[in-house]
C-alpha positions as a Markdown table, in Angstrom:
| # | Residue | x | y | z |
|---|---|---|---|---|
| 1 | Unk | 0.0 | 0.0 | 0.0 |
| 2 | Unk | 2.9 | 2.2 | 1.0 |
| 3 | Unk | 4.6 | 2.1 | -2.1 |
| 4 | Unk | 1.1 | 2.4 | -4.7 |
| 5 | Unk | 0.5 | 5.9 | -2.5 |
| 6 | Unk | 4.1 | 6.8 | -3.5 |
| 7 | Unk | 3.6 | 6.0 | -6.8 |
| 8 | Unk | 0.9 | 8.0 | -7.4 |
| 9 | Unk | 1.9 | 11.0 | -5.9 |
| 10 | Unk | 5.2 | 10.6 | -8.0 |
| 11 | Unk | 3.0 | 10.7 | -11.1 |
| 12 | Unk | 1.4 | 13.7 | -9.7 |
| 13 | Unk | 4.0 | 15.4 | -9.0 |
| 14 | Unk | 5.5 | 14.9 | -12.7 |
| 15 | Unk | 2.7 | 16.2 | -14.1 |
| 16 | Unk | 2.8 | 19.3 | -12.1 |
| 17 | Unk | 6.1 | 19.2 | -12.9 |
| 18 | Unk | 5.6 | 19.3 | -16.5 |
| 19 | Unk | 2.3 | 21.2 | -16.7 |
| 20 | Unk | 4.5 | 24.7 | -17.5 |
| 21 | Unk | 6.5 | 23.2 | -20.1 |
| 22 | Unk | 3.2 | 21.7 | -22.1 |
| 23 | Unk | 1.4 | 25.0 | -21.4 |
| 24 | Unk | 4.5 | 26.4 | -23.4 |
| 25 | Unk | 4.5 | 24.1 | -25.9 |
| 26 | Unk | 0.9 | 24.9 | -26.4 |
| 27 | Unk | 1.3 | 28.6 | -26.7 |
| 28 | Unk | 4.0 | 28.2 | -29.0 |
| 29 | Unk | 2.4 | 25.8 | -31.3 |
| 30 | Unk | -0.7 | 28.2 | -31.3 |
| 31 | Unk | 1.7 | 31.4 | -32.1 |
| 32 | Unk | 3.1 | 29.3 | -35.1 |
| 33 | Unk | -0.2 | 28.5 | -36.6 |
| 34 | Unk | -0.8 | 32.5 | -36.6 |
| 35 | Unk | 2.5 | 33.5 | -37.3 |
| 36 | Unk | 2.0 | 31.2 | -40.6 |
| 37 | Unk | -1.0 | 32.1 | -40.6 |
| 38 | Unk | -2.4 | 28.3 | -41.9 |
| 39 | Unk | -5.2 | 26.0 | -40.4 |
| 40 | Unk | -3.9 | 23.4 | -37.5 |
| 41 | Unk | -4.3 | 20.0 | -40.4 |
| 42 | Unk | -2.5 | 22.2 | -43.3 |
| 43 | Unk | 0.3 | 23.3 | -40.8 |
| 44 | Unk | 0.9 | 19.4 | -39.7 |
| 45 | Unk | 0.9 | 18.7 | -43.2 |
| 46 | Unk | 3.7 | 21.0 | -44.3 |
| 47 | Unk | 5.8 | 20.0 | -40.9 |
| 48 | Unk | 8.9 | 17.6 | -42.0 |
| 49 | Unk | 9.1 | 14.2 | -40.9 |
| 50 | Unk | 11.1 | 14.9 | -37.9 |
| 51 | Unk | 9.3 | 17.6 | -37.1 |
| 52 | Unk | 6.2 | 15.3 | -36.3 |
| 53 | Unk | 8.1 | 12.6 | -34.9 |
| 54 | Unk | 8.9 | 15.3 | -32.0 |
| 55 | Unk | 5.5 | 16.8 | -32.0 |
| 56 | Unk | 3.9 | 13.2 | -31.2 |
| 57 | Unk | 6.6 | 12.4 | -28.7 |
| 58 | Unk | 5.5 | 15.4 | -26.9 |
| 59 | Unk | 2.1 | 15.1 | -27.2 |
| 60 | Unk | 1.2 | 11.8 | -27.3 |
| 61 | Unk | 3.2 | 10.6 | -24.2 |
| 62 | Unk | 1.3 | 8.6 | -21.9 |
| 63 | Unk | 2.6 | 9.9 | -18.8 |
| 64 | Unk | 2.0 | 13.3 | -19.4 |
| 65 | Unk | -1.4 | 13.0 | -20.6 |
| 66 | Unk | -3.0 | 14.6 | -17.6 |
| 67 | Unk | -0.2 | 18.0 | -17.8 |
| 68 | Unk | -1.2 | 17.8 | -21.8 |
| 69 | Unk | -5.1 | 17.5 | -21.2 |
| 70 | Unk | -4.8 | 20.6 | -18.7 |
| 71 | Unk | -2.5 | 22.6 | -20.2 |
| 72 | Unk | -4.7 | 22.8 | -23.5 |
| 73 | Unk | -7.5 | 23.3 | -21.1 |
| 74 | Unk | -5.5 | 26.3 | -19.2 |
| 75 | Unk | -4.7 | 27.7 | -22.2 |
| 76 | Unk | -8.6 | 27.5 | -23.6 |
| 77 | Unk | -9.2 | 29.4 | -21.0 |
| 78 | Unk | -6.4 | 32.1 | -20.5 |
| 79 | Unk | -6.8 | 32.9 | -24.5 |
| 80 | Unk | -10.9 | 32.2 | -25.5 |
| 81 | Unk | -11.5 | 32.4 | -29.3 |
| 82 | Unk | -13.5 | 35.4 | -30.3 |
């Protein structure tokens, strides 16, 4: 039991953890996409192949799903589309 309660609050506390950098990496993507001023499918489509590869690493990990999942949601929030 001891060591499930520490396991869990290690996984919380890396997501707090990374919850700043994803909330970045969120803002940045969305200042790209205006800066090139394309649509979120057309920008993926014109990334290179390593460029994705790192964009799905960051995005897709498992482990950081809940940081990910609120940062996007923070960010919603913070910057609401008029």
């Amino acid at each position: 039991m001891n060591y499930l309660l520490w396991a869990v609050l290690g996984y919380v506390l890396i997501n707090l953890i990374f919850l700043p950098v994803q909330y970045l990496y969120v803002r940045g993507m969305e200042d790209e996409q205006k800066r090139l001023n394309k649509k979120q499918g057309k920008m993926y489509d014109d990334m290179e192949a390593g460029e994705l590869v790192l964009h799905y690493g960051a995005q897709s990990n498992m482990l950081l799903l809940p940081a990910n999942i609120l940062a996007g949601f923070i960010y919603k929030i913070r910057h609401p589309k008029n």
